[in-house]
MDAnalysis code that builds the backbone (N, CA, C; Angstrom):
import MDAnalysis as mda
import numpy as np

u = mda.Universe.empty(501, n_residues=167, atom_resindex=np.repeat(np.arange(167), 3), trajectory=True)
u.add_TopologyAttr("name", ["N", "CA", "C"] * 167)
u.add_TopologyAttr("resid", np.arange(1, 168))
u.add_TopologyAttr("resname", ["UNK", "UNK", "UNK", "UNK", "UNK", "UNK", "UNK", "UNK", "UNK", "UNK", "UNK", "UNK", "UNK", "UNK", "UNK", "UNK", "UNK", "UNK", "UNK", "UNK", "UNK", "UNK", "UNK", "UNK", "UNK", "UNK", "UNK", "UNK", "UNK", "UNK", "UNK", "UNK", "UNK", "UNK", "UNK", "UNK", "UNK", "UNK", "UNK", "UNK", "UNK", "UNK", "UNK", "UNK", "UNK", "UNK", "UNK", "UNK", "UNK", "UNK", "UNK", "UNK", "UNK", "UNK", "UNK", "UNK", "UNK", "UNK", "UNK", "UNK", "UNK", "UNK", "UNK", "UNK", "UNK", "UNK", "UNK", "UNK", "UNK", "UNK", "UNK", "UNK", "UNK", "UNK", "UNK", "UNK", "UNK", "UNK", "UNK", "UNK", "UNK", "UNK", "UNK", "UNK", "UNK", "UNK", "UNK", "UNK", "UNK", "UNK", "UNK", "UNK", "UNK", "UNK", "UNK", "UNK", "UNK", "UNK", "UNK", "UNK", "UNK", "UNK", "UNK", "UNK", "UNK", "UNK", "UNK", "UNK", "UNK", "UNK", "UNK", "UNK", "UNK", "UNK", "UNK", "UNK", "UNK", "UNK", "UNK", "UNK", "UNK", "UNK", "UNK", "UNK", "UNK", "UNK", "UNK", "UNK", "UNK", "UNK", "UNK", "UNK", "UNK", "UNK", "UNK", "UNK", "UNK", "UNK", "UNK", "UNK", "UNK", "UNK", "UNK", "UNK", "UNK", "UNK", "UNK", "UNK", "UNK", "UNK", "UNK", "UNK", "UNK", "UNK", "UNK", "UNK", "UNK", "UNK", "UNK", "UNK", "UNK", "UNK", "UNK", "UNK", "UNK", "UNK", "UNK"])
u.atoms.positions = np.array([
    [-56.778, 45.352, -47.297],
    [-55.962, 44.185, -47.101],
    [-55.076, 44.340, -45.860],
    [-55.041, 45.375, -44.920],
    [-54.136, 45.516, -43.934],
    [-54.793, 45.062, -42.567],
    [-54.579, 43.744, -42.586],
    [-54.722, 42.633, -41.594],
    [-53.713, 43.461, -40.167],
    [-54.962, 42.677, -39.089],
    [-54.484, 43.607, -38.013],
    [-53.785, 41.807, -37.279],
    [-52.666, 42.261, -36.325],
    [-52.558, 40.758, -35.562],
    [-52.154, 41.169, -34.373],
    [-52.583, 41.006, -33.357],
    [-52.102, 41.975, -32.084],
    [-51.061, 40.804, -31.383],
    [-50.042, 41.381, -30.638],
    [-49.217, 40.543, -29.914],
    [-49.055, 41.090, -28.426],
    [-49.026, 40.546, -27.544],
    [-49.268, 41.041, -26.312],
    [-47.735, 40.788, -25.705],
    [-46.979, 40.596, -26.443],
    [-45.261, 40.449, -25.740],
    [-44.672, 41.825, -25.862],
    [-44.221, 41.744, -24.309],
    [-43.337, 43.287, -24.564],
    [-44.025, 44.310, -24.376],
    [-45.502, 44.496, -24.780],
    [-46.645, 45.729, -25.101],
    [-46.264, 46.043, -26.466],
    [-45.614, 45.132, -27.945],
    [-45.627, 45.368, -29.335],
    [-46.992, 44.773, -29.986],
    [-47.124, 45.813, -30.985],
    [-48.581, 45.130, -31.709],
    [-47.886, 44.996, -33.242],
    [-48.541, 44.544, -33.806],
    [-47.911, 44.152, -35.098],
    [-49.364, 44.755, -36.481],
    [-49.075, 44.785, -37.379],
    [-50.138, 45.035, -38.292],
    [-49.402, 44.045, -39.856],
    [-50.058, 43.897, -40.446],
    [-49.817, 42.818, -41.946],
    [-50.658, 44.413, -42.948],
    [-49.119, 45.187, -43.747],
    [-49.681, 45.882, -44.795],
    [-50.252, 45.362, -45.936],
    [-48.893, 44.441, -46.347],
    [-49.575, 43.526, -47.503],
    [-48.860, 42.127, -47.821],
    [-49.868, 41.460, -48.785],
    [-49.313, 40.416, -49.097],
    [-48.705, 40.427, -50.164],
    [-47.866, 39.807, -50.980],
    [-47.662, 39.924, -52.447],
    [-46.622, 38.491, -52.265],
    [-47.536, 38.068, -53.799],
    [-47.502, 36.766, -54.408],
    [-46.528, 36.681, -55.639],
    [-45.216, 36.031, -55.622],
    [-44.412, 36.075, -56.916],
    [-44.633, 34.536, -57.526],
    [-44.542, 34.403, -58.689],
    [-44.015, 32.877, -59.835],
    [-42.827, 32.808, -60.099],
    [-42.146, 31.586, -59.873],
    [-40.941, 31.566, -60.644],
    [-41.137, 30.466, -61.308],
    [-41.197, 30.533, -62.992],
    [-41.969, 29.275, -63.836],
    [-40.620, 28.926, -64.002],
    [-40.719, 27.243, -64.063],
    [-39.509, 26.054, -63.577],
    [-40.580, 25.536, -64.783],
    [-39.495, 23.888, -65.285],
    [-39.908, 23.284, -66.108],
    [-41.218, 22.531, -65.883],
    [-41.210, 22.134, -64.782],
    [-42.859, 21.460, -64.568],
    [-43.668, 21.810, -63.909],
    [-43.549, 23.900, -63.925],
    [-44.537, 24.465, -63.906],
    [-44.137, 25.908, -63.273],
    [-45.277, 26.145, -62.485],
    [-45.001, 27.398, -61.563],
    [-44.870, 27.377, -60.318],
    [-43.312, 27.956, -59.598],
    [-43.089, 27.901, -58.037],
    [-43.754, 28.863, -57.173],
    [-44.699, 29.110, -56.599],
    [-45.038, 30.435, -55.808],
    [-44.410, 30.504, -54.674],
    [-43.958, 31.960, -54.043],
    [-43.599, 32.635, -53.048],
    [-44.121, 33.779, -52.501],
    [-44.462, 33.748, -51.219],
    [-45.485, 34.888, -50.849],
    [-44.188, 35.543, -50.035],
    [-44.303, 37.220, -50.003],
    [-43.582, 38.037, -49.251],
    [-44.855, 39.323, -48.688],
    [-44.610, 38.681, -47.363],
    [-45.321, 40.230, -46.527],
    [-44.429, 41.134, -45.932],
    [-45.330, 42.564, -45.935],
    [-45.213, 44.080, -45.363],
    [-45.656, 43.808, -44.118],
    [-44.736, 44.198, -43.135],
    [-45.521, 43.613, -41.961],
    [-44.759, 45.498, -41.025],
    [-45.895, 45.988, -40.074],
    [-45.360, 47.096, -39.320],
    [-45.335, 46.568, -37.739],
    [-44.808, 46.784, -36.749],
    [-44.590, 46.557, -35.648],
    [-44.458, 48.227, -35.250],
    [-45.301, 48.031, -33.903],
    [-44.886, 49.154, -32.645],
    [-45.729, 49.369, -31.199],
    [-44.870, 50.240, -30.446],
    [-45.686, 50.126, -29.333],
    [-46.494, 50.994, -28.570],
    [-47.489, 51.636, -29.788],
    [-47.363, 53.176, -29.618],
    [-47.156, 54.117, -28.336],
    [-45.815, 54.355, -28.516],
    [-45.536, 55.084, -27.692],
    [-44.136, 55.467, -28.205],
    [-44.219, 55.618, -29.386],
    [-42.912, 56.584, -30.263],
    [-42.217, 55.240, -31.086],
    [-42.353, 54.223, -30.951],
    [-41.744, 53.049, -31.300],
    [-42.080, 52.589, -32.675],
    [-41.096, 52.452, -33.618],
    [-41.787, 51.942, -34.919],
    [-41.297, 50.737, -35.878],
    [-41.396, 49.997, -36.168],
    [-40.298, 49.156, -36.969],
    [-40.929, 48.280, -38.360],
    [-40.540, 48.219, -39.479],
    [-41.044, 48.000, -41.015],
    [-40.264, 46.606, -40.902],
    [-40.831, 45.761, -40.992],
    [-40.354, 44.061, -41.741],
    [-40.198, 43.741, -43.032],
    [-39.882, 42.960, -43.791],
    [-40.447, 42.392, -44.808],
    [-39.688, 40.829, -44.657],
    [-40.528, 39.842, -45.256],
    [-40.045, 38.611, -45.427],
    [-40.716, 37.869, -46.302],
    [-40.092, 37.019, -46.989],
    [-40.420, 35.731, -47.812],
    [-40.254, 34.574, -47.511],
    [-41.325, 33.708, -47.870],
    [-41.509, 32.269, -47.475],
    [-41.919, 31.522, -48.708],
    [-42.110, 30.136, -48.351],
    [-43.064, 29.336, -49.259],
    [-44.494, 29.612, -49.170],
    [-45.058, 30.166, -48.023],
    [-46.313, 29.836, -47.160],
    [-46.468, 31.610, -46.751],
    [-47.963, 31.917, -46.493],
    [-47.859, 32.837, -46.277],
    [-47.908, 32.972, -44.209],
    [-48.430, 32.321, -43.641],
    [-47.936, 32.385, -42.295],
    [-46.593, 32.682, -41.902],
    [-45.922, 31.880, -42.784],
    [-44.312, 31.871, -42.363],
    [-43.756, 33.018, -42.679],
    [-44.190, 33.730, -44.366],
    [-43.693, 35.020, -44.424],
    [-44.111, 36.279, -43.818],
    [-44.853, 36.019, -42.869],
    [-45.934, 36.865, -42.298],
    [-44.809, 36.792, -40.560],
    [-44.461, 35.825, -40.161],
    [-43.515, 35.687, -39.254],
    [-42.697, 35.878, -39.138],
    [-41.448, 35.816, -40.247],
    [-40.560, 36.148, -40.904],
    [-40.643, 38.188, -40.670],
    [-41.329, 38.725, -41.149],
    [-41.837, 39.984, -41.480],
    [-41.629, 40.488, -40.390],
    [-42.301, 40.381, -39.233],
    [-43.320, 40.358, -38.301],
    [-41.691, 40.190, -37.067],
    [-40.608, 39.444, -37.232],
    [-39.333, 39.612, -36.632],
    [-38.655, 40.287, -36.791],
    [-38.724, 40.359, -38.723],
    [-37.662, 41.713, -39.176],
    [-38.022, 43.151, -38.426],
    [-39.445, 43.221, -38.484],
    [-39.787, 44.894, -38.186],
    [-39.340, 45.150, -36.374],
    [-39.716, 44.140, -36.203],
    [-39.194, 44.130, -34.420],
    [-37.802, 44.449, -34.559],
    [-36.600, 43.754, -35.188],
    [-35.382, 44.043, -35.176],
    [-34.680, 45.344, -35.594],
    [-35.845, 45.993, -36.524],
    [-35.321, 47.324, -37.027],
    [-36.146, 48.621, -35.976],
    [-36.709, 47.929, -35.164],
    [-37.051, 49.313, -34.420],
    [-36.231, 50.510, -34.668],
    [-37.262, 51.679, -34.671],
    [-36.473, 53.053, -34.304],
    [-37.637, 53.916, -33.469],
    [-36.866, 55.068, -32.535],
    [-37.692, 55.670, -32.057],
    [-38.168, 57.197, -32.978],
    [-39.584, 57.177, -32.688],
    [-39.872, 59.161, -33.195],
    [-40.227, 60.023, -32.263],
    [-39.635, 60.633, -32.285],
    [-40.093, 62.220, -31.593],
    [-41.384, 62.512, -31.986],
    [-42.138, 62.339, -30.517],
    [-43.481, 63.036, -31.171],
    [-44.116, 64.302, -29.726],
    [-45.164, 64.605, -30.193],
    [-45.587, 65.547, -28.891],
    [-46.677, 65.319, -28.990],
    [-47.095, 65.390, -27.547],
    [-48.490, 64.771, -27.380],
    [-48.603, 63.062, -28.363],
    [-49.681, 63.822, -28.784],
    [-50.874, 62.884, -29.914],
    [-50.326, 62.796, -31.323],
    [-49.836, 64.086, -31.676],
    [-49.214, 64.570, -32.888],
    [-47.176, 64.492, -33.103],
    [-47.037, 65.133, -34.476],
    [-45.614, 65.341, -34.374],
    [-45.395, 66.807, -34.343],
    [-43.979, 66.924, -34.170],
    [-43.581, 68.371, -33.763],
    [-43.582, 69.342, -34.899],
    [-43.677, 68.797, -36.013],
    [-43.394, 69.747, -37.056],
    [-43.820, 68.812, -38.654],
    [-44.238, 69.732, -39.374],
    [-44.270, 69.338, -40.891],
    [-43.231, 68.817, -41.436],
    [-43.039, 67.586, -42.317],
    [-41.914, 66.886, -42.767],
    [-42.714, 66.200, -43.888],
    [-41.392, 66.020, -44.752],
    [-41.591, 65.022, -46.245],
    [-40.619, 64.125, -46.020],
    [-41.339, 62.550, -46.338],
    [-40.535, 61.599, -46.602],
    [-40.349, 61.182, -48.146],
    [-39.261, 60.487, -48.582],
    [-39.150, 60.065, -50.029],
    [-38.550, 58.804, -49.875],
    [-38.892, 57.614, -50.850],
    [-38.212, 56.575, -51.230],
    [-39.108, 56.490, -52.909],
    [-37.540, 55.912, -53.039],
    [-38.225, 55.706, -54.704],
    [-39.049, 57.126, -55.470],
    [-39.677, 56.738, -56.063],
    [-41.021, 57.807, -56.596],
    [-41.920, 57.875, -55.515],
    [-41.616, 57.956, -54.687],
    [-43.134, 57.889, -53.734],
    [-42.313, 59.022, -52.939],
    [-43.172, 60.079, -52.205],
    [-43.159, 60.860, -51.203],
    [-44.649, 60.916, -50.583],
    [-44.031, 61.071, -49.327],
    [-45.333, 61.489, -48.356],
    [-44.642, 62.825, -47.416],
    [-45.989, 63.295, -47.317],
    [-46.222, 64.885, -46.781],
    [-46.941, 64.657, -45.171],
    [-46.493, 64.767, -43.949],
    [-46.876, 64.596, -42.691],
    [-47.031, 66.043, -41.991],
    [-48.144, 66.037, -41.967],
    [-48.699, 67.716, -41.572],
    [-48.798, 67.323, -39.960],
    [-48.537, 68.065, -39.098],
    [-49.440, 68.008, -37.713],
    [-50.780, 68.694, -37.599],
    [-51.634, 67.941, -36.876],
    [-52.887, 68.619, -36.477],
    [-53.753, 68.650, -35.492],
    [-54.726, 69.366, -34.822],
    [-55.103, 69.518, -33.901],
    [-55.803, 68.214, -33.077],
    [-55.799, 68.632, -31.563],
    [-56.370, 67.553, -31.072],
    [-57.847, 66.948, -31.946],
    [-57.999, 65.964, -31.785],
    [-59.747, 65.313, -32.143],
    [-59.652, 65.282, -33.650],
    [-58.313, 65.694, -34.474],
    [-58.982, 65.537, -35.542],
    [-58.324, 64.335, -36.137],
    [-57.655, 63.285, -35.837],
    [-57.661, 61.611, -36.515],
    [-56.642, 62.264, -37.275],
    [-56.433, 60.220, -37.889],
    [-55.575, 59.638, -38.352],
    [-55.825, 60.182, -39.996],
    [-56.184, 61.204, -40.753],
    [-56.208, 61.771, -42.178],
    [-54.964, 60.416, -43.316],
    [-55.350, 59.554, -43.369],
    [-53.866, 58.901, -44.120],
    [-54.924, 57.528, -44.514],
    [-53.755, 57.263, -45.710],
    [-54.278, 56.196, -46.829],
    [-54.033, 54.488, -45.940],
    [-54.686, 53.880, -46.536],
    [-54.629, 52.279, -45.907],
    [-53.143, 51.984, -45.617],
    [-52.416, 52.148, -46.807],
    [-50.994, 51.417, -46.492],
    [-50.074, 52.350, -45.354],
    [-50.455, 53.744, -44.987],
    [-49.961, 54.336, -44.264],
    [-50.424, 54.666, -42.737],
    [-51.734, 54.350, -42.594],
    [-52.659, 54.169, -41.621],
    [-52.061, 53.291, -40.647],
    [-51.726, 51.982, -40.316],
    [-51.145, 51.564, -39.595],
    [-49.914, 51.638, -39.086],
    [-48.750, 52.057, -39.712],
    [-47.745, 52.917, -39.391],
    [-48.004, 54.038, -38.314],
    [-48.675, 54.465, -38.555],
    [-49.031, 55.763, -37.545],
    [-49.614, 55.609, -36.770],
    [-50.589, 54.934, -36.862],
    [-51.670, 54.145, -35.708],
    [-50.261, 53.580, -34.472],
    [-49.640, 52.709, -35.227],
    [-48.413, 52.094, -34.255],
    [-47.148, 52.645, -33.597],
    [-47.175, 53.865, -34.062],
    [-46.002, 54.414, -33.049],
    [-46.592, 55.299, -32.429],
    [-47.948, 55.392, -32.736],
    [-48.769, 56.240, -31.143],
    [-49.112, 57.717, -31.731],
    [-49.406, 58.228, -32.967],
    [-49.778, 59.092, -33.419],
    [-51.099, 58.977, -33.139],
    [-52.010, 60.192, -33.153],
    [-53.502, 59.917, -33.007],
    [-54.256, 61.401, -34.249],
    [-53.569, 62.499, -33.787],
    [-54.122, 63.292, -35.051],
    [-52.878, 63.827, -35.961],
    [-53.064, 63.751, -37.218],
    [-52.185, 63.581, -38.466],
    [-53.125, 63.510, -40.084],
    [-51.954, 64.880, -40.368],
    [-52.610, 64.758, -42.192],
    [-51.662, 64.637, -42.892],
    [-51.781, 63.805, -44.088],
    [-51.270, 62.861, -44.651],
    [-51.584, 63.309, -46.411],
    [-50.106, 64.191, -47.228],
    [-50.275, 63.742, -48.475],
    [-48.794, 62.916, -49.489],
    [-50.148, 61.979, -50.249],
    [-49.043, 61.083, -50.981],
    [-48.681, 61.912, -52.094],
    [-47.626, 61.885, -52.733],
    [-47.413, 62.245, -54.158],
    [-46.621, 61.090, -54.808],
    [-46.581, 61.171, -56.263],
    [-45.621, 60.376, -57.020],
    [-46.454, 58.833, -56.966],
    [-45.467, 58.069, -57.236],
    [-45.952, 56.690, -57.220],
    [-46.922, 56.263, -55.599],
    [-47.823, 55.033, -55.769],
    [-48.533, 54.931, -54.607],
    [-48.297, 53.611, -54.508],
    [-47.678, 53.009, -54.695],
    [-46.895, 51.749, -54.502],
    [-46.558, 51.269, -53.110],
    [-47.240, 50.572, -52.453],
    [-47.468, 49.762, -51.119],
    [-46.059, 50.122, -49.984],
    [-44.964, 49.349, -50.746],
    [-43.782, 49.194, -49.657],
    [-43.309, 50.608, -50.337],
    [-43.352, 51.586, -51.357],
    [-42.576, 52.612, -51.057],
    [-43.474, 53.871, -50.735],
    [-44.717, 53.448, -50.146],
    [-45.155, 54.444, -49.336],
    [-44.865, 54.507, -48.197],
    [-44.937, 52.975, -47.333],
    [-44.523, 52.981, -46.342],
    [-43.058, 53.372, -45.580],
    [-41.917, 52.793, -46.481],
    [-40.950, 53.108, -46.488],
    [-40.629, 54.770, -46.524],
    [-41.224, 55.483, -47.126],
    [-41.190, 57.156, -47.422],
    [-42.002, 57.440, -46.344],
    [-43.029, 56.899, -45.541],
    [-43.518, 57.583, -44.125],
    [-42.227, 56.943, -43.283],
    [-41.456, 56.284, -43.003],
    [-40.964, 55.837, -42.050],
    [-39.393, 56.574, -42.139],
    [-38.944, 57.021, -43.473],
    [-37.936, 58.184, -43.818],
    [-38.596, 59.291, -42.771],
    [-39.882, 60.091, -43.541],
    [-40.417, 60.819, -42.780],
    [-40.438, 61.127, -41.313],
    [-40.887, 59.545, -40.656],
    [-40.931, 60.298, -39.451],
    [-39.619, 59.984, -38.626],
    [-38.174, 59.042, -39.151],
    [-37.336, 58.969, -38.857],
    [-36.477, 60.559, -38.740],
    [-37.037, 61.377, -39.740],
    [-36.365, 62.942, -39.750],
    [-37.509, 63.941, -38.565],
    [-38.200, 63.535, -37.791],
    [-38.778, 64.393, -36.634],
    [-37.517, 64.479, -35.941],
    [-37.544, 65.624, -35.389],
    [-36.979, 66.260, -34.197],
    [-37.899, 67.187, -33.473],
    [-37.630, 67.006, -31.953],
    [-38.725, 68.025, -31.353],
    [-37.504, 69.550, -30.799],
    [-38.271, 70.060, -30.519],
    [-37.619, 71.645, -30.352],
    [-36.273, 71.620, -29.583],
    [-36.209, 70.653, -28.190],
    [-35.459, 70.178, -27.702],
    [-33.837, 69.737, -28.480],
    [-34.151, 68.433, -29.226],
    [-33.144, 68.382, -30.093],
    [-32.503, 68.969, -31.294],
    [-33.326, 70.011, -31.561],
    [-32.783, 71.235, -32.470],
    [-31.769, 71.866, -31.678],
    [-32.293, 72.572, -30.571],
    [-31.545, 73.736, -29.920],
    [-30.469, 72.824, -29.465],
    [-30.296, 72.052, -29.306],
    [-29.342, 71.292, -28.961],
    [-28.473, 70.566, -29.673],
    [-28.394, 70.550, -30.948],
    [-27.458, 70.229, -32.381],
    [-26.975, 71.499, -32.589],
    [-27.691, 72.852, -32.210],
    [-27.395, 73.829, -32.434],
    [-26.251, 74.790, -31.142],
    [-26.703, 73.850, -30.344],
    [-25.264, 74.263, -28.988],
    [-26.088, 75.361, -28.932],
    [-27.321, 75.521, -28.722],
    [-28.258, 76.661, -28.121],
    [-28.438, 76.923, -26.675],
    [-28.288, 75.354, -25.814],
    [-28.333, 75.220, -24.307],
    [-29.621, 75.767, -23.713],
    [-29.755, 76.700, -22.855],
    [-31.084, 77.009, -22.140],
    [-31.362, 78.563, -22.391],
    [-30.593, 79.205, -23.767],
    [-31.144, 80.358, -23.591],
    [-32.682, 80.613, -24.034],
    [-33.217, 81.515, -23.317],
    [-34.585, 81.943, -23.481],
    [-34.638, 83.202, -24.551],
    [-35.618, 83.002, -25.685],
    [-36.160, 83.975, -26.484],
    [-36.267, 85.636, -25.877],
    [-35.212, 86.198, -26.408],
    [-35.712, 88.147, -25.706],
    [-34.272, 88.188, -24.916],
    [-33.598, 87.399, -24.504],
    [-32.997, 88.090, -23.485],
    [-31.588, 88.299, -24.034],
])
């Protein structure tokens, strides 16, 4: 179900994770409301998660599709890959983000696949635990890769500066 929609503004692409359909039963009947998962990025470290509700699903798909643009954040990555092994959590859901060698792909489930695809990851292994629930997988990769740091910004929270290993 993870509808691709490319947008050529800016150099952002957008992806549709999911749809989901609510009722709210009223006296002369049932009201529906559609709310989409929508991911935005530009791969090139850029990432941002939407969500929105409408009457219509275009509109909540637009709606979505603004939010994730507005929440951009950047990730530290190297190369193709990320700098280091990390766990994300929301809710019952965790995900496990391994780095891995050149040529070997995107290793990750549908709802997490485009997330990564969009901030410019290319090889990555991917485990879920706990609940597998759509928006809190995604949400627990985007914890995840919101906690990358590359070597750079370690030694440097750490007031390490430019010393070299040995000396």
């Amino acid at each position: 179900m993870a509808q691709r929609q490319f947008e050529e503004e800016r150099g952002f692409e957008s992806s549709t994770v999911g749809v989901f359909r609510s009722a709210k039963v009223v006296k002369g009947g049932k009201n529906f409301s559609f709310e989409a998962l929508v991911v935005a990025g530009d791969r090139g470290g850029g990432i941002g998660l939407g969500y929105g509700k409408a009457k219509e699903v275009p509109a909540a798909v637009d709606k979505a599709t603004k939010d994730a643009r507005r929440r951009m954040i950047r990730v530290a990555l190297v190369g193709n890959t990320i700098p280091h092994e990390v766990t994300g959590r929301f809710g019952s859901s965790r995900i496990k983000l391994i780095p891995a060698r050149p040529g070997t792909g995107i290793k990750a489930g549908r709802f997490v696949r485009p997330l990564l695809e969009l901030v410019g990851i290319r090889d990555v292994l991917t485990k879920a635990y706990g609940s597998t629930n759509k928006k809190n997988l995604c949400k627990a990769a985007l914890t995840a890769l919101q906690a990358l740091r590359t070597r750079e910004q370690i030694e440097q929270g750490r007031g390490a500066g430019a010393c070299s290993p040995g000396s």
